[in-house]
Structure formats: structure tokens, C-alpha cells
Backbone as JSON Lines, residues from 0, in Angstrom:
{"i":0,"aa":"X","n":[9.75,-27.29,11.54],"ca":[9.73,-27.61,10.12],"c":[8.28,-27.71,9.65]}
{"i":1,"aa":"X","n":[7.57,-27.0,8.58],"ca":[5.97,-27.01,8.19],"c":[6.04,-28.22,7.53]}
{"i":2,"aa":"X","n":[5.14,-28.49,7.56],"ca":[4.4,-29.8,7.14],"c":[4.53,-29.9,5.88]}
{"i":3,"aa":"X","n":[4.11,-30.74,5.07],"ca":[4.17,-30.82,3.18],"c":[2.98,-30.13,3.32]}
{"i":4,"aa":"X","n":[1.79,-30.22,4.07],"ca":[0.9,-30.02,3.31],"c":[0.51,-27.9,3.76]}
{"i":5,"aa":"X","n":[1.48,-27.91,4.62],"ca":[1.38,-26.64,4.99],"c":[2.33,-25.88,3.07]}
{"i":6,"aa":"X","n":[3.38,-26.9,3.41],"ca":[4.09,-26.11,2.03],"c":[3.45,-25.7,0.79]}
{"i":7,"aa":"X","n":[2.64,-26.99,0.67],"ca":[1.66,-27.07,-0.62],"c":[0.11,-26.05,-0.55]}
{"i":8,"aa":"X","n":[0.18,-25.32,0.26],"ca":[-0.83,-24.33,0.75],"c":[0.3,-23.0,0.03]}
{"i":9,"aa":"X","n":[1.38,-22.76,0.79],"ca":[1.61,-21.91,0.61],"c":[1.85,-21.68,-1.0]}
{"i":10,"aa":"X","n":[2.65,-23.32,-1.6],"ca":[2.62,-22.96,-2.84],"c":[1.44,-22.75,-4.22]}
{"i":11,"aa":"X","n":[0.43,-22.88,-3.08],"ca":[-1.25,-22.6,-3.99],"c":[-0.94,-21.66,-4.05]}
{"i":12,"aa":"X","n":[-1.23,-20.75,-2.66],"ca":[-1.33,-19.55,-2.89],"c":[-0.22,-18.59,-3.73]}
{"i":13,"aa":"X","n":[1.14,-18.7,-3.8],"ca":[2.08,-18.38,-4.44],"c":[1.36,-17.9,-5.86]}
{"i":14,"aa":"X","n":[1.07,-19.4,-6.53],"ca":[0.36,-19.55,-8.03],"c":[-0.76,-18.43,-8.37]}
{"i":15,"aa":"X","n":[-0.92,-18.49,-7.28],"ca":[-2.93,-17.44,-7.2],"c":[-2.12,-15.91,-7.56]}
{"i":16,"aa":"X","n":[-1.26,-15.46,-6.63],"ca":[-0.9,-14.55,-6.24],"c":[-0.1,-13.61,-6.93]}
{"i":17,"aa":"X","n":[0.08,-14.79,-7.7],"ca":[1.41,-14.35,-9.24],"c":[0.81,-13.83,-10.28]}
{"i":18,"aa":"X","n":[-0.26,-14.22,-10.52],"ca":[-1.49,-14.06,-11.38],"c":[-2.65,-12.76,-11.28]}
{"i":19,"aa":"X","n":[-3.0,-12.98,-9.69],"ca":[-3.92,-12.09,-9.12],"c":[-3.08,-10.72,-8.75]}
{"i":20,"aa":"X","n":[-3.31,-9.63,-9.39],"ca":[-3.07,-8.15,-8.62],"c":[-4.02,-7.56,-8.84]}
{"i":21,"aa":"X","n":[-4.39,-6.68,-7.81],"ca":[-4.86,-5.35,-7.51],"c":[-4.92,-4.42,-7.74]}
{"i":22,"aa":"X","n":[-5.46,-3.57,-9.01],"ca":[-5.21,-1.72,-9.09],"c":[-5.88,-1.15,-8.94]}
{"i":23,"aa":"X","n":[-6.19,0.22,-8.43],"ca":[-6.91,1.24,-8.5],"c":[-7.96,1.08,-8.94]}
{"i":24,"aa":"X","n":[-7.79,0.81,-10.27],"ca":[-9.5,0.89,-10.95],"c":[-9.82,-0.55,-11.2]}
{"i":25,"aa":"X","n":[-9.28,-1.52,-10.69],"ca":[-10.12,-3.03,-10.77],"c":[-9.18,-3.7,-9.19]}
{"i":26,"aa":"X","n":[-9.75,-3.45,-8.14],"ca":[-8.81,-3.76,-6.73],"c":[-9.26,-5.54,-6.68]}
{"i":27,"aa":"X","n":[-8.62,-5.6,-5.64],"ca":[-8.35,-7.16,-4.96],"c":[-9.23,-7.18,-4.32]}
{"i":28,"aa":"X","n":[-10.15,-8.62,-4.42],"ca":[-11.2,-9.11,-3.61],"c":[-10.3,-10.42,-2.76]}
{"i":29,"aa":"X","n":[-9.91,-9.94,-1.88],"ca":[-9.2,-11.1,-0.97],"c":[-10.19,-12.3,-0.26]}
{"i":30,"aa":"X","n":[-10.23,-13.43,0.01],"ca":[-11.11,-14.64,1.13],"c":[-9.98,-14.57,2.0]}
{"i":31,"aa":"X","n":[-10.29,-14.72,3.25],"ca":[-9.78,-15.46,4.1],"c":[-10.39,-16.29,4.72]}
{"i":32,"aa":"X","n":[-10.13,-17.7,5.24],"ca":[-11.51,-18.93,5.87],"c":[-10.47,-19.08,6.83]}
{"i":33,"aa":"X","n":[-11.23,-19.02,7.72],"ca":[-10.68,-19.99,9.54],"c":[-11.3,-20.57,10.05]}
{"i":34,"aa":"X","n":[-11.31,-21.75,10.69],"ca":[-12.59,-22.12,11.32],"c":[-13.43,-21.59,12.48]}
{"i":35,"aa":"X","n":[-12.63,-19.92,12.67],"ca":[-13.32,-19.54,13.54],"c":[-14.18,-18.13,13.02]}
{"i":36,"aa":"X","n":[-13.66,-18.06,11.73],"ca":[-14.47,-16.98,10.77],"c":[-13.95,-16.77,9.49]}
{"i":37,"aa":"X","n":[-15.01,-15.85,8.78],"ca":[-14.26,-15.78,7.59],"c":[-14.31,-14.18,6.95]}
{"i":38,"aa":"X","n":[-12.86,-13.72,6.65],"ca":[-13.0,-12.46,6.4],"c":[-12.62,-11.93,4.71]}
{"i":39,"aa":"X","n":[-13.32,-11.27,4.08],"ca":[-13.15,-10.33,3.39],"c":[-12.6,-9.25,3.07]}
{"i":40,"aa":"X","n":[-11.58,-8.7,2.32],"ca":[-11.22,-7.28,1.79],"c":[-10.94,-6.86,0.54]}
{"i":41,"aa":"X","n":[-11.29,-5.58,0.44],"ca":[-10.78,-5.47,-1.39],"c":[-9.73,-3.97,-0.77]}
{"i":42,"aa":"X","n":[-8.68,-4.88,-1.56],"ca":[-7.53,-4.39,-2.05],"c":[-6.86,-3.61,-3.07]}
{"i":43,"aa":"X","n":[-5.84,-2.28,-3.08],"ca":[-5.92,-2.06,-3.6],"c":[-4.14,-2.03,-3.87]}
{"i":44,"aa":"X","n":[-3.35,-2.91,-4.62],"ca":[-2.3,-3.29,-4.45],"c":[-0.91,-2.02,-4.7]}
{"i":45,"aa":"X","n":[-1.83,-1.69,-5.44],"ca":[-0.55,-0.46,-5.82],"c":[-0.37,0.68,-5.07]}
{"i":46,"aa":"X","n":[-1.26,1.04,-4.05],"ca":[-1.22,1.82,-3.18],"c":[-1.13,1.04,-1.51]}
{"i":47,"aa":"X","n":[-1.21,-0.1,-1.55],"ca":[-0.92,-0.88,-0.3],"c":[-2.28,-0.24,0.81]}
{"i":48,"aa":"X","n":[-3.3,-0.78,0.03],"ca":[-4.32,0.09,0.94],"c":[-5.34,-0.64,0.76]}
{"i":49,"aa":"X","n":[-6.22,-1.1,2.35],"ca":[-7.44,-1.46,2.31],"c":[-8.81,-0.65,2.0]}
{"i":50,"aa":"X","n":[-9.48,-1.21,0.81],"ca":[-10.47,0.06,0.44],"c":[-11.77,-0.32,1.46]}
{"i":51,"aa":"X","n":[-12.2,-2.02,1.62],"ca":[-13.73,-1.8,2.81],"c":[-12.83,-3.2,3.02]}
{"i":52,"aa":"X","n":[-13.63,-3.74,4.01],"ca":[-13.15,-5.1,4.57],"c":[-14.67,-5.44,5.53]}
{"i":53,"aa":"X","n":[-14.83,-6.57,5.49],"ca":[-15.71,-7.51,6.69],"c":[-15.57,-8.74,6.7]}
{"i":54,"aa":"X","n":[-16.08,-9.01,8.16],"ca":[-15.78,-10.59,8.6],"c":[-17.04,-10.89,8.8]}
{"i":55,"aa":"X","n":[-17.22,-12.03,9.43],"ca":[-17.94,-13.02,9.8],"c":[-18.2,-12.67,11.25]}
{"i":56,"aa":"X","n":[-16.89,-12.39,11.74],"ca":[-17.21,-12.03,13.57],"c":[-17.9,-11.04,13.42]}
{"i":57,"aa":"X","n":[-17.43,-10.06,12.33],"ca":[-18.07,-8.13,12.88],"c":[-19.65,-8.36,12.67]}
{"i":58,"aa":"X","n":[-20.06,-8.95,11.56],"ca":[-22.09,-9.52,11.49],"c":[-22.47,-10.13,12.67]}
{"i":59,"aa":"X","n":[-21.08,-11.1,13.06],"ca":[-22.23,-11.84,14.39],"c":[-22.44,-12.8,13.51]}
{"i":60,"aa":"X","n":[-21.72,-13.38,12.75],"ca":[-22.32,-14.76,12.08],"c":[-21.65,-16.08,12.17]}
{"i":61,"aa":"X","n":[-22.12,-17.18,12.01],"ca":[-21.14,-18.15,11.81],"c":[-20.74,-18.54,10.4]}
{"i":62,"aa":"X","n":[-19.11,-19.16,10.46],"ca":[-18.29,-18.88,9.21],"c":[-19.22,-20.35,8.56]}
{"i":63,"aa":"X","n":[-20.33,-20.6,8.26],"ca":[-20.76,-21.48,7.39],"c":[-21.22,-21.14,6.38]}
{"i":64,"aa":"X","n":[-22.03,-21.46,5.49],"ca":[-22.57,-21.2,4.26],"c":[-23.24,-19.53,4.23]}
{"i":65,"aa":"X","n":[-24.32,-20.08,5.54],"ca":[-25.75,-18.7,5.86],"c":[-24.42,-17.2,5.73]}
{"i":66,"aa":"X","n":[-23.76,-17.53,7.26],"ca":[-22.59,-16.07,6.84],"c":[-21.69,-15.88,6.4]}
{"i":67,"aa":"X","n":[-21.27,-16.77,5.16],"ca":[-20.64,-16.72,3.79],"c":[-21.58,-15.68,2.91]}
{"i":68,"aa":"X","n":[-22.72,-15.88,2.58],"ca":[-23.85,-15.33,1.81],"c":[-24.28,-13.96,2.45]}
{"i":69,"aa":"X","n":[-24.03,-13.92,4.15],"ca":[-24.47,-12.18,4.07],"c":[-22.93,-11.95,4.39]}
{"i":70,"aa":"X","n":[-21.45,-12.35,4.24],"ca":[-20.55,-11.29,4.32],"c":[-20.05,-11.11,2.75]}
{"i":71,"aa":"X","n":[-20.63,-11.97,1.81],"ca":[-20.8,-11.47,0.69],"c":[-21.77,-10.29,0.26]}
{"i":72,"aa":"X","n":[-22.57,-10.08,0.98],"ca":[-23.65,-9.28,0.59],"c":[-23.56,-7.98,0.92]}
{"i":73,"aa":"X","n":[-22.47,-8.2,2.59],"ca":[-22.1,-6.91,3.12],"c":[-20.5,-6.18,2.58]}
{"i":74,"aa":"X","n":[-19.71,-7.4,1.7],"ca":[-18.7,-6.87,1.04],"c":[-18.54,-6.09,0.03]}
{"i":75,"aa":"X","n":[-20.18,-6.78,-0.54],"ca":[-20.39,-5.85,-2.16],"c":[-21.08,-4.3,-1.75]}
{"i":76,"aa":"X","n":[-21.89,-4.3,-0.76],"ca":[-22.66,-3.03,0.12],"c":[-21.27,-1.78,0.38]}
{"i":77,"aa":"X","n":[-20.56,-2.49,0.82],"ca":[-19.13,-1.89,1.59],"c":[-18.55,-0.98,-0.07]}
{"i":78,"aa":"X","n":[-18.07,-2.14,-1.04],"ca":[-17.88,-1.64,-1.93],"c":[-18.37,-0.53,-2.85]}
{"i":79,"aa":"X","n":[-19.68,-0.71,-3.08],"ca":[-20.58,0.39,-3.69],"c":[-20.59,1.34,-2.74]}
{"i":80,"aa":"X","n":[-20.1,1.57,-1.47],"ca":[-20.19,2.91,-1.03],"c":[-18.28,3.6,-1.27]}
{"i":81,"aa":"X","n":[-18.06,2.54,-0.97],"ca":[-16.75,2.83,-1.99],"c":[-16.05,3.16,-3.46]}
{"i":82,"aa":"X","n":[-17.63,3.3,-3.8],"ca":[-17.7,3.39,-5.2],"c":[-16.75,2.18,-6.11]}
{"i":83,"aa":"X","n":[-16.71,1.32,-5.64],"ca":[-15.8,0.27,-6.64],"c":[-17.01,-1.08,-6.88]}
{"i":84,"aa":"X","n":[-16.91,-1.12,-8.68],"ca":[-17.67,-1.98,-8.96],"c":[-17.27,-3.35,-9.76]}
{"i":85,"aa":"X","n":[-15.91,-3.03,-9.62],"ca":[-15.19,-4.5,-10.51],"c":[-13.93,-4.64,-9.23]}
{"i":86,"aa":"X","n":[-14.01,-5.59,-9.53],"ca":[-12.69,-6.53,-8.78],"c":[-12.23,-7.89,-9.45]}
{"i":87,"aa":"X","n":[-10.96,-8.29,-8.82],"ca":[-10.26,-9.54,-9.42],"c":[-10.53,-10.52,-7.69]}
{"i":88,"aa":"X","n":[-11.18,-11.46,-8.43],"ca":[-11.5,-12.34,-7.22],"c":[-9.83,-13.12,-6.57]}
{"i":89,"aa":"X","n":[-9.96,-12.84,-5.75],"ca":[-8.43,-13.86,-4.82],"c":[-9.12,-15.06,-3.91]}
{"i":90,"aa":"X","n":[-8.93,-15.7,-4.25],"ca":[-9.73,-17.35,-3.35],"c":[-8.54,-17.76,-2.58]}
{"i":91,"aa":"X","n":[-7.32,-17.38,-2.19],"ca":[-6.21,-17.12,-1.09],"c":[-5.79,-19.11,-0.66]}
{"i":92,"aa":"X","n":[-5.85,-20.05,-2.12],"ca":[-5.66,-20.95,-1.92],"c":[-6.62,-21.99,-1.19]}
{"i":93,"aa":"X","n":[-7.46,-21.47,-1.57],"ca":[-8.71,-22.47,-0.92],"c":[-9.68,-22.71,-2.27]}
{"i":94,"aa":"X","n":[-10.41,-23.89,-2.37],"ca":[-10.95,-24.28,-3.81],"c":[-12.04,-23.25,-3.76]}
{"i":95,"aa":"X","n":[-12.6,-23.11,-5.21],"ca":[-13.46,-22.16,-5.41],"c":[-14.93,-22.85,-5.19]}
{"i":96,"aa":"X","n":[-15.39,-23.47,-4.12],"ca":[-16.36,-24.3,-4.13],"c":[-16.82,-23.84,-2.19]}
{"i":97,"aa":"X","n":[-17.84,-24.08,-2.17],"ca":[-18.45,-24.32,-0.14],"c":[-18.26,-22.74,-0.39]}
{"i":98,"aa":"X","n":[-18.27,-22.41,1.3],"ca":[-18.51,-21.21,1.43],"c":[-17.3,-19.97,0.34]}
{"i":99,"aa":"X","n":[-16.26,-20.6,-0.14],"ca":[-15.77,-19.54,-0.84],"c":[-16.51,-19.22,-1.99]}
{"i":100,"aa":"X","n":[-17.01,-20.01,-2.64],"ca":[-18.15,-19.56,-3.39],"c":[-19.43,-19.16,-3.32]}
{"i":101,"aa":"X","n":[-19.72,-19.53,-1.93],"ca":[-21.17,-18.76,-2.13],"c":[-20.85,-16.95,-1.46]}
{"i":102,"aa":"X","n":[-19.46,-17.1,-1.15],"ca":[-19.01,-15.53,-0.66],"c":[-19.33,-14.57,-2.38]}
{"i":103,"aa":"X","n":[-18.7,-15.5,-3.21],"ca":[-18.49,-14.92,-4.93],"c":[-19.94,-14.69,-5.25]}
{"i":104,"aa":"X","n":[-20.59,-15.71,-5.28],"ca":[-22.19,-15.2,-5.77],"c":[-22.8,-14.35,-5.14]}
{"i":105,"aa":"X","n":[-22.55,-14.32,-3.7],"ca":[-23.53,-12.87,-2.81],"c":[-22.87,-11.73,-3.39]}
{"i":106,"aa":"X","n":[-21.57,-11.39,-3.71],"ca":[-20.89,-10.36,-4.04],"c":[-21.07,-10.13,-4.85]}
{"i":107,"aa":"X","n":[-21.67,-11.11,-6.47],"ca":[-22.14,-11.0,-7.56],"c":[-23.38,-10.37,-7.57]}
{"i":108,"aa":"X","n":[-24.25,-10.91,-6.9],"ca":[-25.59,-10.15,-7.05],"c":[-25.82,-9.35,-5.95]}
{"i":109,"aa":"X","n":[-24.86,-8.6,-5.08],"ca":[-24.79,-7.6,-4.47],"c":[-24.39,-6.52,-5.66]}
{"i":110,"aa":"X","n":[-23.83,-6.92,-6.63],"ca":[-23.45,-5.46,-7.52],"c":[-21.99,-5.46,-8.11]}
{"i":111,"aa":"X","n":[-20.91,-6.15,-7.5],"ca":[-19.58,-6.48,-8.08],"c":[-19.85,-7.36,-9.42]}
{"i":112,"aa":"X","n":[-19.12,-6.78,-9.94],"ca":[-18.27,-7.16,-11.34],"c":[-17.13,-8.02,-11.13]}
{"i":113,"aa":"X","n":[-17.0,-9.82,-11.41],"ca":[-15.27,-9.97,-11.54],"c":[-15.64,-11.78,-12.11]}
């Protein structure tokens, strides 16, 4: 049986998720946080397709602030070779504050739009 507070996770994310989609010409900027890393992808919902993705493990970094700020830096890099310059941010039920935000600002002044 999950926990309340497992439920109340899932029903964040539910809220986020209902709201947040993905298309073609403005895709999904997904977070994911673990305490053993943290990964990135932009999404592209209507075609069920990952357009770039990076983690925290693939840099060699730890999931704290420092490699929050370069897998932001390497998500927006990823993107512009993907030619995609806007996205809809997905914070995947985690507050928009600590490393999920400093993922948003590296991605900001890496070159994304959202």
C-alpha cells in the first residue's frame, strides 16, 4: 500500500501533467531528481519521441547545485543542435526552487525559450 505521501507526489505530478504537453514545435522539457542523479529530456509528446536527453551520471557530475547548472547547460547545447529553441518547462512534481531551478536558468541562458 504507497504511502500518503507517495500518493500526494503522484497527485502533484498528475496536476503538472494535465496542464504540461509537448508538441513538435514547442516540446517537453522533463526534470527528473534522484538522489543518485538528475536527468533531463525534451519531449516531444505527440510523436512519443525523445528529441536530446542528459543526466548527471553521463557528465560525471554530482546531482547538486554545480551539476544541476552544467546539465542545464548541456540540455540547452543538446537542444540547439536539435534545432529546438522553445520548450514548456515540466518540474515532474518537485518545487521549482534548489537544483530544479538552477537546471531552468542554465537552460535559459544556454539559449531555450520557456
Amino acid at each position: 500500500m504507497p504511502t500518503s505521501k507517495v500518493i500526494n507526489r503522484q497527485a502533484r505530478r498528475r496536476r503538472i501533467r494535465a496542464k504540461v504537453q509537448g508538441t513538435a514545435a514547442r516540446p517537453r522539457l522533463a526534470v527528473f531528481r534522484s538522489l543518485a542523479q538528475i536527468t533531463a529530456q525534451i519531449i516531444d509528446d505527440e510523436a512519443g519521441k525523445t528529441i536530446a536527453s542528459a543526466s548527471t551520471k553521463l557528465l560525471k557530475a554530482k546531482p547538486n547545485m554545480d551539476g544541476a547548472k552544467k546539465l542545464g547547460e548541456e540540455i540547452a547545447k543538446r537542444a540547439k543542435d536539435a534545432k529546438v529553441t522553445t520548450v514548456v518547462f515540466d518540474r515532474n512534481a518537485c518545487k521549482y526552487h534548489g537544483r530544479v531551478k538552477e537546471i531552468a536558468d542554465a537552460a535559459r541562458a544556454g539559449g531555450l525559450t520557456f
